[in-house]
C-alpha positions, 0 to 999 in steps of 0.5 A: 855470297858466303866466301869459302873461310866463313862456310869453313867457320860455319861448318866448323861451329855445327861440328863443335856444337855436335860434339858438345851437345852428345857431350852434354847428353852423356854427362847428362845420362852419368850424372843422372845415373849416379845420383839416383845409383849412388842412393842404394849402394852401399857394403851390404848392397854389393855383397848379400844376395836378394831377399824379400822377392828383390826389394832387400838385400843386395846384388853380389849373385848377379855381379859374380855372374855377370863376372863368370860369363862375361870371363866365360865368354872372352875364355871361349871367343879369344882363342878362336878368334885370333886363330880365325884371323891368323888363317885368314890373314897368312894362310887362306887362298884369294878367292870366292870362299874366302870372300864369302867367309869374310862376309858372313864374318861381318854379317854376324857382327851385325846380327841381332843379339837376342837371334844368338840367344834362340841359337844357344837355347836350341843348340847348348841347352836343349841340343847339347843338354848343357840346360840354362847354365853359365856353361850355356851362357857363356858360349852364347856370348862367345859366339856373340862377340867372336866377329869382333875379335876377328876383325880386330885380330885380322886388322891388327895382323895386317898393320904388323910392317911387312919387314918384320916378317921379311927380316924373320923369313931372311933368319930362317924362321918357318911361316908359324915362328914368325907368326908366333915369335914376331907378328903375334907379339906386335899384334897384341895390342890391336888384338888386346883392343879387340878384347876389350870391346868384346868384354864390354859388349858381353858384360852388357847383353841382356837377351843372349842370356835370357834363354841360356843362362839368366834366372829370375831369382837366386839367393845361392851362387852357382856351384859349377858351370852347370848351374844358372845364375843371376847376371846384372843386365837381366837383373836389372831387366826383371827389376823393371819388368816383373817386380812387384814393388816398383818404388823399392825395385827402380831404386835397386835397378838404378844402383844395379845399373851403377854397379854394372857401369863401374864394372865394365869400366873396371874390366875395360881399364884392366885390359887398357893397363895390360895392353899398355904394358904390352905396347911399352917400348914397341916403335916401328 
């Protein structure tokens, strides 16, 4: 009979064997991406558009897009977002509604991405009239990633110490100083983390945008939020799909896909430093 140190060894070993073998799929994955991405980039790569039906030119349409509704979207969902959390967690009543209202809130979280996309094609373009724009896009996405943000807020309202806001009540402080001048600057951190998993989750999205904000093929940037524009998700999609020179399209979308890798992490890393930044000094 197994003794009950070797069943710990044993378990111990599937686990670490587990970990190095995601492991080895990921540096697998990187290190395939970067050597077939690497080939193509280059100046001319990241800042010319496309040109010759995709198969020349380069890719800065798409990245500038994919900046301006990835930013787009943050800009619509943050606000929101944190408002939502601060009533759910300081003002909403303990009761059936509220409840109901948290799990719509994580319900959304779990939906379909390409359902958000039908959603803004009827009410943003054709409802509102906004047409397939980055205005459109944008609010799609932000609608996308606004259950994460809450539940990101509302867990990182509900980890601010409760003394904190007893000390802030003692000192004559009203509900909405303490919130703003005490929990929301303790909060920013958790809240920053939000963000980031938001930013990432919105730069990478293909379908939310296919019906809202995408076009096929550009070699103009936008001029206003009214225009569409091309992003690096769909870019990257109609490279696979549509394109006509499959040798010279797999070699763009390979680098494409670099591009947006390193574009996520860069975002990502932003948003790290701030919150670090944030965070530096804080001990409680």
């Amino acid at each position: 009979m197994i003794s009950r140190v070797a069943r710990e060894r044993m378990w111990f070993a599937v686990f670490r064997a587990a970990a190095w073998l995601v492991l080895s799929f990921l540096l697998a994955f990187l290190l395939i991406l970067c050597l077939k991405g690497a080939r193509v980039i280059s100046w001319e790569f990241l800042t010319q558009p496309p040109r010759e039906g995709m198969t020349q030119g380069g890719i800065f349409p798409a990245i500038l897009g994919t900046l301006c509704l990835s930013l787009g979207a943050v800009l619509v969902a943050f606000p929101l977002g944190v408002m939502t959390a601060i009533y759910l967690t300081f003002y909403a009543p303990r009761n059936p509604l509220t409840q109901a209202i948290r799990v719509s809130i994580s319900n959304l979280a779990g939906t379909p991405s390409i359902v958000f996309g039908l959603f803004g094609l009827a009410l943003f373009v054709k409802t509102l009239g906004f047409g397939v724009s980055i205005l459109s896009g944008s609010l799609t996405l932000g609608l996308l990633i606004l259950p994460i943000i809450i539940k990101a807020s509302e867990e990182a309202l509900k980890a601010v110490p409760r003394e904190f806001l007893e000390a802030s009540y003692a000192l004559g402080a009203t509900k909405l100083q303490t919130i703003c001048r005490v929990v929301l600057p303790a909060a920013s951190g958790g809240i920053l983390t939000g963000v980031i998993l938001s930013l990432a989750r919105a730069a990478g999205e293909t379908a939310p945008i296919l019906f809202t904000a995408a076009s096929f093929y550009a070699t103009k940037l936008p001029r206003s939020p009214f225009d569409e524009t091309l992003a690096l998700p769909f870019h990257i999609f109609a490279l696979m799909t549509e394109g006509t020179d499959p040798e010279a399209h797999t070699r763009i979308a390979f680098g494409a896909t670099l591009v947006l890798l390193a574009l996520v992490i860069s975002l990502n890393l932003v948003a790290i430093i701030q919150r670090y930044r944030l965070q530096r000094g804080k001990r409680w």
